[in-house]
C-alpha positions as CSV (number, residue, x, y, z in Angstrom):
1,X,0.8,18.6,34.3
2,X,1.6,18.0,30.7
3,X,3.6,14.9,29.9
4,X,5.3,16.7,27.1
5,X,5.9,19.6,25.7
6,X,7.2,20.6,22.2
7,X,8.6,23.9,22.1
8,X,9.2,26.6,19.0
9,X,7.8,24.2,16.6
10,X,6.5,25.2,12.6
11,X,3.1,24.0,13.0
12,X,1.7,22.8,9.6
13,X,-1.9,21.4,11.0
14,X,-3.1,19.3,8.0
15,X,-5.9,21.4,7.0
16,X,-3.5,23.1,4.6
17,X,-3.7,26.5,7.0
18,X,-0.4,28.4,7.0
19,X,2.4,27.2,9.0
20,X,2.5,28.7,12.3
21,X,5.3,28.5,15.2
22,X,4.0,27.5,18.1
23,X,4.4,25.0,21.2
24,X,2.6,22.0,21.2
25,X,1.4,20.3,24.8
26,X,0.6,16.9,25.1
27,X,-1.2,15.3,28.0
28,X,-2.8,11.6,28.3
29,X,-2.5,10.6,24.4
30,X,-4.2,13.8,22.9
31,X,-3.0,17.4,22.2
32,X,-4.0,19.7,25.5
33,X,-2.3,23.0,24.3
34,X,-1.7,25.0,20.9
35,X,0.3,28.5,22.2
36,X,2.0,31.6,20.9
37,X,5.9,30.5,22.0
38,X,6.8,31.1,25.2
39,X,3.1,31.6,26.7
40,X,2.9,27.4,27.8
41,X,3.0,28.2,31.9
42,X,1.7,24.6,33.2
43,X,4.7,22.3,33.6
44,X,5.9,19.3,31.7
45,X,7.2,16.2,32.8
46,X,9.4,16.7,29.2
47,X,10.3,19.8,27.3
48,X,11.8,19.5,23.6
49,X,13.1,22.4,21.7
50,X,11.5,22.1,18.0
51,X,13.3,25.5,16.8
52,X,13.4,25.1,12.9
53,X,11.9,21.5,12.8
54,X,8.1,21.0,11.6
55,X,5.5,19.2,13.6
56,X,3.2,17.7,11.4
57,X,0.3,15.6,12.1
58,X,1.3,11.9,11.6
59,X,0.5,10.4,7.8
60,X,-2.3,7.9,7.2
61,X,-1.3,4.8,4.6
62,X,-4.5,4.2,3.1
63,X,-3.2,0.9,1.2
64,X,-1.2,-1.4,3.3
65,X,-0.7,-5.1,4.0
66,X,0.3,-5.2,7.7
67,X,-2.0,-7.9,8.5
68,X,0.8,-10.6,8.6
69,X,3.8,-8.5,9.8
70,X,2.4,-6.7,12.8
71,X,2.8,-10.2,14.4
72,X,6.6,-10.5,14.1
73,X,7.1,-6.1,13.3
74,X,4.8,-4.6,15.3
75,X,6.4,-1.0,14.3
76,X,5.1,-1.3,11.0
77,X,8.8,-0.6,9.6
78,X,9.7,0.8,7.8
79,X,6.7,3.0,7.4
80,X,6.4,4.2,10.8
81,X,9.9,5.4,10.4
82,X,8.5,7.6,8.0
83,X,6.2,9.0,9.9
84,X,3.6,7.1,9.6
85,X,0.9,6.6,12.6
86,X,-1.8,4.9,11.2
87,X,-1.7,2.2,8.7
88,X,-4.8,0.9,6.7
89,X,-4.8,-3.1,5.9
90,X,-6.8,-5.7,4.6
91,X,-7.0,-4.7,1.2
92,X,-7.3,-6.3,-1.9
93,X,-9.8,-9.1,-0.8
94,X,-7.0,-10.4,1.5
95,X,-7.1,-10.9,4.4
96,X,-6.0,-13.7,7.8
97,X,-9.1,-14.4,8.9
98,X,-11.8,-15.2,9.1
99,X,-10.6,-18.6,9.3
100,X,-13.1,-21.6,9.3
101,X,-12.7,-23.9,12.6
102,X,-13.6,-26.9,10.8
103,X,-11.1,-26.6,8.3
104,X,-7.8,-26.0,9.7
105,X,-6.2,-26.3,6.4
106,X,-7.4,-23.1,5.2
107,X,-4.8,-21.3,7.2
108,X,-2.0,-23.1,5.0
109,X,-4.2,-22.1,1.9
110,X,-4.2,-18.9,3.4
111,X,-0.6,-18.6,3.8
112,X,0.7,-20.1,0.6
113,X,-2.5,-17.2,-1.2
114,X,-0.5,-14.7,0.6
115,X,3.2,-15.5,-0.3
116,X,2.1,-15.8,-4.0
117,X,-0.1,-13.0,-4.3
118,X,0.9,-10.3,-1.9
119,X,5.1,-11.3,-2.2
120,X,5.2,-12.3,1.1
121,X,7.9,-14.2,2.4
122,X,6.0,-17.8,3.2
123,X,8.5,-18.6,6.3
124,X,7.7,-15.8,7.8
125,X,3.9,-15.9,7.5
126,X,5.5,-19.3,9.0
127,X,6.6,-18.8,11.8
128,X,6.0,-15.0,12.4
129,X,2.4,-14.9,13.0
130,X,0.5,-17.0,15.8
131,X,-2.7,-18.1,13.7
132,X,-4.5,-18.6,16.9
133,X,-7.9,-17.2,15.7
134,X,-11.0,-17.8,13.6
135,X,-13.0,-15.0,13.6
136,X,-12.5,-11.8,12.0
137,X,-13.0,-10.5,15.9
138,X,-10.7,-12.9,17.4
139,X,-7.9,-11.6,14.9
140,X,-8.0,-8.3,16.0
141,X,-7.7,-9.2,19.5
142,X,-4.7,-10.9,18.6
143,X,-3.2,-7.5,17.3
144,X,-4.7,-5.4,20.4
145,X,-1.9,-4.3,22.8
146,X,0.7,-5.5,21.1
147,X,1.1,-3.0,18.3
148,X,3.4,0.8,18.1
149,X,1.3,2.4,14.9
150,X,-2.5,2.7,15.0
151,X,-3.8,0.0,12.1
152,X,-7.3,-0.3,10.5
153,X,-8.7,-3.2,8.9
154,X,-11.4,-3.9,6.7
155,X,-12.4,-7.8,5.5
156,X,-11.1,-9.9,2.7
157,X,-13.7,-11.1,0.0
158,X,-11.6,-14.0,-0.3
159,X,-11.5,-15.0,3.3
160,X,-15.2,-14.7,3.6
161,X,-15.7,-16.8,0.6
162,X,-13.5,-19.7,1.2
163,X,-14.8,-19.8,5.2
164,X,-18.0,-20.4,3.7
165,X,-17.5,-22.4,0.2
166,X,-14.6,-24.1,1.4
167,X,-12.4,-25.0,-2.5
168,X,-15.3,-24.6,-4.1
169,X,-14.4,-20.9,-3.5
170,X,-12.5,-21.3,-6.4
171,X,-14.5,-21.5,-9.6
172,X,-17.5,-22.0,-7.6
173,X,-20.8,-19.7,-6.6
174,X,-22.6,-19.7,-4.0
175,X,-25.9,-21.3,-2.8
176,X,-28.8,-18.7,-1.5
177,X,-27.5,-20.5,2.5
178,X,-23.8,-19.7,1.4
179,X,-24.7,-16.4,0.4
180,X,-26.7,-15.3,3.9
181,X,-23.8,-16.8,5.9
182,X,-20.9,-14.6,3.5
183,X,-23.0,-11.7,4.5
184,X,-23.4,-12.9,7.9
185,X,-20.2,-12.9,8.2
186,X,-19.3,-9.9,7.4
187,X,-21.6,-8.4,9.9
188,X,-20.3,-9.7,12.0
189,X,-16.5,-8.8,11.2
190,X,-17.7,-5.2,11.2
191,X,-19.6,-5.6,14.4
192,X,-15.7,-6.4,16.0
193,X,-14.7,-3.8,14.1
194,X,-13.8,-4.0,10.8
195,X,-13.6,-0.8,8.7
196,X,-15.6,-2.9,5.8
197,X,-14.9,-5.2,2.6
198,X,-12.4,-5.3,0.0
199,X,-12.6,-7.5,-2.9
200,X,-10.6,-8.4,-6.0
201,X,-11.3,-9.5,-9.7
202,X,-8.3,-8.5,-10.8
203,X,-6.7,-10.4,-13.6
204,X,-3.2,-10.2,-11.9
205,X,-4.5,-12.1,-8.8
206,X,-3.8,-15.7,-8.3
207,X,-3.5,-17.9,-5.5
208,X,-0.7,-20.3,-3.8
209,X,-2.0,-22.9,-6.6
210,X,-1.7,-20.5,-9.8
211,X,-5.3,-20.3,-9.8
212,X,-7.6,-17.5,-9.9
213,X,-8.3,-16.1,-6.1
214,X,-11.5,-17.0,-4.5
215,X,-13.6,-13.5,-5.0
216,X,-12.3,-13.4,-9.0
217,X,-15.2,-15.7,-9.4
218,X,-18.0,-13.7,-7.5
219,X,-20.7,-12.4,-10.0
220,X,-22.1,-8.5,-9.6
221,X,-25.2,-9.8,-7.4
222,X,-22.8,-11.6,-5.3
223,X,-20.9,-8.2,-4.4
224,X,-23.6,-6.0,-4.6
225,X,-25.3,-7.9,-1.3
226,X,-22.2,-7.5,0.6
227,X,-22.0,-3.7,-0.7
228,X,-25.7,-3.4,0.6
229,X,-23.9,-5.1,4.2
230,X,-21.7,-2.7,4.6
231,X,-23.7,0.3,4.4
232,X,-25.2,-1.3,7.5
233,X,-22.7,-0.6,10.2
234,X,-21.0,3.1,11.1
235,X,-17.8,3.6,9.7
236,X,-17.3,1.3,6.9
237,X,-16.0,1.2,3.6
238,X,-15.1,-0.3,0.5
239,X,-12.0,-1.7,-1.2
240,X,-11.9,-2.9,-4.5
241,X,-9.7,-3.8,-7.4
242,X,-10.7,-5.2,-10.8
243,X,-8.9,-5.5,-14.0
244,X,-9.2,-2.2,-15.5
245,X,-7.6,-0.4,-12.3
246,X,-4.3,-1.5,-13.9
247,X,-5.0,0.6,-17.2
248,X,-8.3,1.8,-18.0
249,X,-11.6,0.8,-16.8
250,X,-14.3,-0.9,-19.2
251,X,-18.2,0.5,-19.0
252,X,-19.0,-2.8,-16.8
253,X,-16.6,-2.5,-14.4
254,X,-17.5,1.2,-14.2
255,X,-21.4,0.6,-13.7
256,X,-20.1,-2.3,-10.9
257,X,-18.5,0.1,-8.7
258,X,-20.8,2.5,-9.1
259,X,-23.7,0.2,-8.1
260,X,-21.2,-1.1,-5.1
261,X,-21.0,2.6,-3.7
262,X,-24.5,4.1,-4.1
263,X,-26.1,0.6,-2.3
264,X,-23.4,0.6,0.6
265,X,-23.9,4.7,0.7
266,X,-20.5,4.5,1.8
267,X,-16.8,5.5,-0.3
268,X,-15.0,3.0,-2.2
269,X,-11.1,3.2,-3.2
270,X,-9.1,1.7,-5.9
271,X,-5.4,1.3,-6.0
272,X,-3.3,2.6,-8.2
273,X,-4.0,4.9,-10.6
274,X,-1.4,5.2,-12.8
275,X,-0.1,8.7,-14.4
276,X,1.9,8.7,-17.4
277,X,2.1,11.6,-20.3
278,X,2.2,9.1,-22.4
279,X,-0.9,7.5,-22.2
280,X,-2.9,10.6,-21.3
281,X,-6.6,9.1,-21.9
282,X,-5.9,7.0,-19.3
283,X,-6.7,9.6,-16.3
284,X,-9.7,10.8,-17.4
285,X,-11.2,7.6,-18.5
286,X,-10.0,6.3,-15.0
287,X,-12.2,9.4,-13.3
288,X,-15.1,9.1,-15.0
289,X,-15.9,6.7,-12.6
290,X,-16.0,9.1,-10.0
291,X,-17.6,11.4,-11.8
292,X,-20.3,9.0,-12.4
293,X,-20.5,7.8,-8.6
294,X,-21.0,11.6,-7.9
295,X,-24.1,12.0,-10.0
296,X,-25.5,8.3,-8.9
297,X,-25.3,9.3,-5.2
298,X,-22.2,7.7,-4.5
299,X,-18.4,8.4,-4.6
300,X,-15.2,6.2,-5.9
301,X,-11.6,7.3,-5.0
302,X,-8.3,6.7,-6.9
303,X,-5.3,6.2,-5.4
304,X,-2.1,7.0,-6.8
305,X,1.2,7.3,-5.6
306,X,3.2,10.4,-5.3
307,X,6.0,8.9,-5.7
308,X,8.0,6.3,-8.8
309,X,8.0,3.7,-6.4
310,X,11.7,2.1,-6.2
311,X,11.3,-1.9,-6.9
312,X,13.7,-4.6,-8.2
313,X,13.2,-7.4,-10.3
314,X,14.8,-10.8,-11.5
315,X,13.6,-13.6,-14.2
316,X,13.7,-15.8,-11.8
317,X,11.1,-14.9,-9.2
318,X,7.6,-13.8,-9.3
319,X,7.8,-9.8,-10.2
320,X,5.5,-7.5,-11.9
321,X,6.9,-9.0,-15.4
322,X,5.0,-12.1,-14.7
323,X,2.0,-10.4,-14.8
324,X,2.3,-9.1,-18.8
325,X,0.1,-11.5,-21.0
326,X,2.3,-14.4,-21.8
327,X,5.1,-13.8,-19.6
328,X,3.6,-15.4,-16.7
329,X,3.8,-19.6,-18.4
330,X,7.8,-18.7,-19.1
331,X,8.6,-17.0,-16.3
332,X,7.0,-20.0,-14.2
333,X,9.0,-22.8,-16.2
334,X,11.8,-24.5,-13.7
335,X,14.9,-22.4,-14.2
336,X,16.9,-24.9,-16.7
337,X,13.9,-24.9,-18.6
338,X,13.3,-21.0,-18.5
339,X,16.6,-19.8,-19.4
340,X,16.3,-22.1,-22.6
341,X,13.2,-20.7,-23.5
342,X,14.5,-17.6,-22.7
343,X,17.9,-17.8,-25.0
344,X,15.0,-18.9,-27.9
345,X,15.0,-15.4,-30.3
346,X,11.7,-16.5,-31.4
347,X,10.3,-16.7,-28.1
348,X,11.8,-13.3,-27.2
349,X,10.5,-11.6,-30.2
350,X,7.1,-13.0,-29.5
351,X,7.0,-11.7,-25.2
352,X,8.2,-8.4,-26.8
353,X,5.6,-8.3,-29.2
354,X,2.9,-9.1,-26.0
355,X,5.0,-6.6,-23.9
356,X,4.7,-4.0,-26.1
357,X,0.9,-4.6,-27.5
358,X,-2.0,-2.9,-25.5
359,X,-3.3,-5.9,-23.5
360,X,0.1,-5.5,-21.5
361,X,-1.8,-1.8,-19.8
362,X,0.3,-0.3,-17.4
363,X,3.0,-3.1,-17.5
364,X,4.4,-1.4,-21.0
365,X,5.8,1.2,-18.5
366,X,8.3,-1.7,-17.4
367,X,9.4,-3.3,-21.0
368,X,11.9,-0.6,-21.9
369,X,14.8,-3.3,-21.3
370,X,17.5,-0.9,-22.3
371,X,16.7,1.5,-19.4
372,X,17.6,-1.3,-17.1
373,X,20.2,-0.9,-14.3
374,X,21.9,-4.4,-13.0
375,X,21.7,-4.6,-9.5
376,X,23.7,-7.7,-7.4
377,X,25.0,-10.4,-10.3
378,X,26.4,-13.9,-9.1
379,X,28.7,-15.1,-11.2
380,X,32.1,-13.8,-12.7
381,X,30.7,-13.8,-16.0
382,X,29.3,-10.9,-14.5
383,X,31.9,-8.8,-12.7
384,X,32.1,-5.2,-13.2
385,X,28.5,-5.3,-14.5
386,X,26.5,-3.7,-11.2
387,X,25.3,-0.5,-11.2
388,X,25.5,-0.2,-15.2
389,X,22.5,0.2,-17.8
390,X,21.6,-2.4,-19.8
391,X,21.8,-0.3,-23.2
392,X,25.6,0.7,-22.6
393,X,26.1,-3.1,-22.1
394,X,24.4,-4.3,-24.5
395,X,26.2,-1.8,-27.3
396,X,29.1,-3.1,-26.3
397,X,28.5,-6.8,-27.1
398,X,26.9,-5.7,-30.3
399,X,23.1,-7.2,-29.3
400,X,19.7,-6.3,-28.5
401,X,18.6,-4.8,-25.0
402,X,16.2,-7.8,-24.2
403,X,18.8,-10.3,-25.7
404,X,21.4,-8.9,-23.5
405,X,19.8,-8.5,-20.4
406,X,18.6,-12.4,-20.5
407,X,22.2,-13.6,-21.1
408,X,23.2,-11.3,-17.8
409,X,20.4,-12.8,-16.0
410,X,21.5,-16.7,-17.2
411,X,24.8,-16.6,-16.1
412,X,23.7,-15.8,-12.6
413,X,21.0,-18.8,-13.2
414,X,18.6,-16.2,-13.2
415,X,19.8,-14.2,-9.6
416,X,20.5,-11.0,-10.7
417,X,18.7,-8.3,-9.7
418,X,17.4,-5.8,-11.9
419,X,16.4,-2.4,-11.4
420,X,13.1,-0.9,-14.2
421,X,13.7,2.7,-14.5
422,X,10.2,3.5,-15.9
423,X,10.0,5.9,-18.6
424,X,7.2,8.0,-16.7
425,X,9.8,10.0,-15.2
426,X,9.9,13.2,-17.5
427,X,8.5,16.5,-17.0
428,X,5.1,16.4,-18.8
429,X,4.1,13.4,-16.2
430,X,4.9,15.3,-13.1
431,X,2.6,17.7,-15.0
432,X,-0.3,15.4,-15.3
433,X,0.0,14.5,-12.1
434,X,0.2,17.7,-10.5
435,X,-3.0,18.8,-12.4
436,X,-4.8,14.6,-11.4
437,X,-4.1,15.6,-7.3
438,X,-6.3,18.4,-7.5
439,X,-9.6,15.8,-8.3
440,X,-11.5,15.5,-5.5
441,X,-11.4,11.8,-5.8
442,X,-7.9,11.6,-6.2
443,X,-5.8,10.5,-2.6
444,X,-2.0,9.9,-2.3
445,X,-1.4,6.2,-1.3
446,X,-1.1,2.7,-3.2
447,X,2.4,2.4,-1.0
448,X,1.5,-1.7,-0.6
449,X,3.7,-1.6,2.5
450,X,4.0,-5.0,3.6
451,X,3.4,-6.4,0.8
452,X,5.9,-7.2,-2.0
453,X,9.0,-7.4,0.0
454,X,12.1,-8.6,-1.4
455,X,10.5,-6.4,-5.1
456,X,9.6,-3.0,-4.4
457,X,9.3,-0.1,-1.2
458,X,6.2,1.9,-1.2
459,X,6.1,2.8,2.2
460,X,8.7,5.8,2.0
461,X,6.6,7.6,-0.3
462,X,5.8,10.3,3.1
463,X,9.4,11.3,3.3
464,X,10.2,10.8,-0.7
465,X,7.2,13.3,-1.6
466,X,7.7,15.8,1.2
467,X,11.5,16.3,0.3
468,X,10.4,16.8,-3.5
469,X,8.2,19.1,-2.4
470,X,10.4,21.6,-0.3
471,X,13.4,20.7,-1.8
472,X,12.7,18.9,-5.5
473,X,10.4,19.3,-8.3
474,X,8.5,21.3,-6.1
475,X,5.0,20.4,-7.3
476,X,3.1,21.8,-4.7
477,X,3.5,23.7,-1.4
478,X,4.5,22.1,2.4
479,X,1.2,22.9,3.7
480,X,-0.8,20.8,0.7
481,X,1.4,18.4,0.7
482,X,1.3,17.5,4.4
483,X,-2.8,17.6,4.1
484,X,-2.7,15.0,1.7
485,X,-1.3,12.8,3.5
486,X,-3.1,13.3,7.1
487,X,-6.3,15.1,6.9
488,X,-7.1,14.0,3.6
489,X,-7.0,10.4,4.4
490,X,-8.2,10.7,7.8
491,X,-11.8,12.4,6.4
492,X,-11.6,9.4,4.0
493,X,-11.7,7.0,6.5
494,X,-13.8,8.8,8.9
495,X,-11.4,8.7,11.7
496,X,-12.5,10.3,14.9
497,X,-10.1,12.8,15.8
498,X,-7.1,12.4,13.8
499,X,-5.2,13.6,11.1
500,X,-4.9,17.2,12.3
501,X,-2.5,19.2,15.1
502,X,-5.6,20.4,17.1
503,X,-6.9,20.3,20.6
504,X,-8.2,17.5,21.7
505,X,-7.1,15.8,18.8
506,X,-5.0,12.3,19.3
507,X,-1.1,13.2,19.5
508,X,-0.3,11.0,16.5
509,X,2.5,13.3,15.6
510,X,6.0,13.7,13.0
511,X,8.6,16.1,14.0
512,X,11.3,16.7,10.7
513,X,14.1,18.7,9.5
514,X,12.5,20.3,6.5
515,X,16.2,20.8,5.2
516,X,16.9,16.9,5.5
517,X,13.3,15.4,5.0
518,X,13.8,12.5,2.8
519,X,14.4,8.5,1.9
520,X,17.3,6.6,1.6
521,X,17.7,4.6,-1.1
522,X,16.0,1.0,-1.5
523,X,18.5,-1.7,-0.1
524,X,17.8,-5.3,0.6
525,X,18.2,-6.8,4.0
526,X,17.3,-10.3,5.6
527,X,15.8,-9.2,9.2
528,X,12.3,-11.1,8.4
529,X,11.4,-14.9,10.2
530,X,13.8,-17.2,8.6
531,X,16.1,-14.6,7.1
532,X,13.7,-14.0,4.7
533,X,14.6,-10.9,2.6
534,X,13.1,-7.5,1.9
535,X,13.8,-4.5,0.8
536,X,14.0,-0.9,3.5
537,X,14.7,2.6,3.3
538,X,16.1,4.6,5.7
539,X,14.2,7.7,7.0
540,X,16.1,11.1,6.7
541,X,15.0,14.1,8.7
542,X,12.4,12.8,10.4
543,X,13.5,13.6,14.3
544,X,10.3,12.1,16.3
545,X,7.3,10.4,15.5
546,X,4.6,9.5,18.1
547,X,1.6,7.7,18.6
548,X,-0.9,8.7,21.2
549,X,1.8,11.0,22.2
550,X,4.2,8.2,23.1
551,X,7.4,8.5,21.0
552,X,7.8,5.7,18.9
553,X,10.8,6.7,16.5
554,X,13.5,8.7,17.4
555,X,16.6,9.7,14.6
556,X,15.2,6.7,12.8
557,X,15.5,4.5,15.4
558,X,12.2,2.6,17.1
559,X,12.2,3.1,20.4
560,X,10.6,0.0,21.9
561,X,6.8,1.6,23.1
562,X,3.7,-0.2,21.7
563,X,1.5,2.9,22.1
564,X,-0.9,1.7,18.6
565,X,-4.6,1.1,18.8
566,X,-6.8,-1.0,17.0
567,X,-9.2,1.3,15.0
568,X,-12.1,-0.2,15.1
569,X,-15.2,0.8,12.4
570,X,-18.0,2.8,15.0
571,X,-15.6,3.1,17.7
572,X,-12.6,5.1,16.0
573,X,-14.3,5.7,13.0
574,X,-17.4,7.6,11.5
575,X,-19.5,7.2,8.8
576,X,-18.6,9.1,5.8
577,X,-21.7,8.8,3.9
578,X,-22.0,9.9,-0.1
579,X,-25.9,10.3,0.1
């Protein structure tokens, strides 16, 4: 008997085949029976009538930061609203364990790393998560059993370099014993299961003590062993982020990843590749990494977002405008101090001056004040001002953009929200980007769900993209669009048996309206551990979404099953070699 059976349904399968109508029959977590309608004769303990909807294979997040909210979300909201089944984590060289026994501070370095780097809420990594383990191993069995989406981690750099190095992690290198047990290690993370490393030298990463994160100060030898590690074990793969991923890559950081992913024979990603018009040297200076990797026996992905990812801001906590060159010492002063360094014309002229220069890369995109819409405000110096652009405001008072837009943000101490509208948003960038997802090495993803909270919401980029493309901009067809965001990710990652609507397969599945298909727009709410904030998106059109055919969503509402796995590297996954 089937335990489900989903009637009349336009099949798109992931592969990018034509969509089909057909009924779909599910029986103990994997897809028994792909019909012509009507010709299904073996019983069903359910029956659903899918007339006009599309049943889709469930989307793979290739970037996430779930590690931490599984604990206290175990629906991986709102992404799994959105359809999607299978989340990737442990990216960026971050990760929760392992954590070194002998040193039980390291879980509040950990913790306070976390809530500065990633923008997670630091109660909640509090009080949400049970930081009962020490081994990479011991983590994932905390996660086992207790999870409703299917999640995939691989091992932070930084994790593996302060268990070993303790604070000397931090500006420190390691001794020839440190460096056996790092790789150690991480052998034996991936023998419990992890998909692989990440690491980061990005320039944007700091930790809880606004000092450079533990694997900024590895050295090309020191990741190059762990590469070599990693091509040991079925499975795996690489992470990695480094200064240039934010604009354009320099030759060293080109010849490092290249040396990273021919020595592991195994892929390596990067998050985000950034597509503006614009700057159009940037994309093809940013694949000519991969097109190295191919010709050195190895293979380097971008990822890049489908999407203009819907994020708010405020002067006075940590946003992306920290991260532009200079901005970061201001931004950081205590808030009396800040908004009188702020109201300083001199000081304005010179942050516009950095904001505006090269060195600020893909943070320029943000620094066209005037484009600005004011969000929540505080104060009745404000009234009347939400919802209104910061150039129309500002002509009224007869002052610059910047100018005005600090003097908002003052009155409200610094509170109010802002909301960037980037100027990537015109026609000749959806171009570019159009033409960059046909590269081999390009993949949709960079959503950061999980990360970031109470700033931006990646993790609707499913819903977002697939409405654009049936109903928007229209940039490519249904049936490409829903490959690349299963199949394509799931051959990526090697995952055994996913990403596709085929017998046999897992019944990781989303069932949408392609009338309705869509996101609701970014709003904040305070359901986190100690009312901490974030922001959410509703789904729209997205009917049913199950995992290991156990519905998880239904109308947008969980539905209380914890059907997820643990993917484990050799186990759920297989080697995707580049040799």
């Amino acid at each position: 008997m089937l335990d489900h059976l989903i009637r009349a349904a336009t099949v798109v399968d992931g592969t990018g085949a034509p969509a089909r109508v057909a009924d779909v029959g599910l029986r103990d977590g994997r897809i028994a029976v792909i019909a012509e309608p009507g010709t299904v004769t073996e019983p069903a303990r359910s029956v659903e009538d899918a007339t006009g909807l599309v049943l889709a294979p469930g989307f793979v997040d290739p970037h996430t930061h779930y590690d931490a909210q599984l604990f206290w979300d175990p629906y991986a909201t709102p992404s799994l609203n959105h359809g999607v089944t299978t989340v990737a984590g442990g990216n960026c060289g971050f990760t929760l364990a392992p954590l070194n026994p002998e040193r039980p501070e390291d879980a509040d370095y950990t913790r306070r790393m976390m809530s500065k780097v990633e923008g997670m809420s630091l109660v909640a990594l509090e009080e949400g998560a049970p930081w009962n383990w020490h081994t990479f191993g011991e983590y994932l069995d905390a996660l086992d059993g207790r999870i409703a989406v299917n999640a995939g981690f691989m091992v932070g750099h930084c994790a593996l370099r302060r268990h070993v190095m303790g604070p000397d992690a931090i500006g420190g290198q390691p001794t020839a014993a440190q460096m056996d047990e790092m790789v150690r290690l991480l052998h034996a993370a991936m023998d419990a299961g992890a998909w692989g490393l990440s690491t980061t030298q990005s320039s944007t990463h700091a930790d809880g003590d606004r000092k450079p994160v533990a694997s900024r100060h590895a050295r090309p030898e020191e990741l190059i062993a762990l590469s070599r590690a990693v091509g040991e074990h079925e499975g795996t793969q690489i992470e990695a982020i480094v200064a240039g991923c934010l604009d354009r890559f320099s030759d060293d950081e080109i010849d490092l990843f290249v040396e990273m992913t021919t020595v592991a024979g195994r892929p390596l990603n990067w998050n985000v590749l950034t597509i503006d018009a614009a700057v159009p040297e940037r994309v093809p200076r940013q694949l000519e990494a991969s097109e190295r990797a191919r010709k050195a026996g190895g293979r380097i992905v971008a990822l890049t977002m489908p999407i203009l990812t819907p994020m708010n801001m405020s002067l006075g906590t940590f946003c992306a405008l920290n991260l532009i060159p200079g901005w970061g010492d201001i931004l950081g002063l205590p808030v009396p101090e800040r908004i009188a360094t702020l109201r300083d014309p001199a000081v304005r002229e010179e942050m516009l001056r950095r904001a505006h220069s090269p060195e600020a890369g893909v943070f320029r995109r943000l620094t066209n004040f005037e484009r600005y819409v004011i969000g929540d405000t505080y104060s009745p110096a404000n009234a009347g001002l939400t919802g209104r652009v910061v150039r129309d405001i500002a002509a009224e008072r007869g002052t610059d953009a910047f100018g005005c837009l600090v003097e908002i943000c003052a009155a409200d101490e610094l509170r109010t929200v802002l909301w960037p509208m980037p100027t990537d948003n015109d026609p000749a960038s959806w171009e570019l980007r159009r033409q960059t997802w046909e590269h081999e090495d390009v993949l949709l993803g960079g959503s950061d769900a999980g990360a970031h909270l109470d700033r931006m919401c990646g993790a609707p980029y499913t819903t977002r993209f697939l409405g654009d493309c049936l109903r928007g901009r229209k940039l490519v067809g249904l049936e490409r669009a829903v490959r690349m965001l299963t199949d394509d990710p799931a051959r990526l990652f090697g995952l055994r048996e996913r990403g596709r609507v085929a017998e046999g397969y897992h019944a990781d599945l989303v069932l949408f309206d392609p009338e309705r298909i869509d996101a609701g727009q970014a709003k904040l709410v305070h359901d986190l551990p100690g009312d901490s904030p974030r922001l959410d998106s509703r789904a729209i059109g997205v009917v049913s979404v199950r995992v290991g055919g156990v519905e998880t969503i239904r109308d947008d509402q969980v539905t209380g099953a914890l059907p997820g796995l643990v993917l484990r590297s050799g186990r759920d996954t297989e080697t995707v070699s580049t040799r």
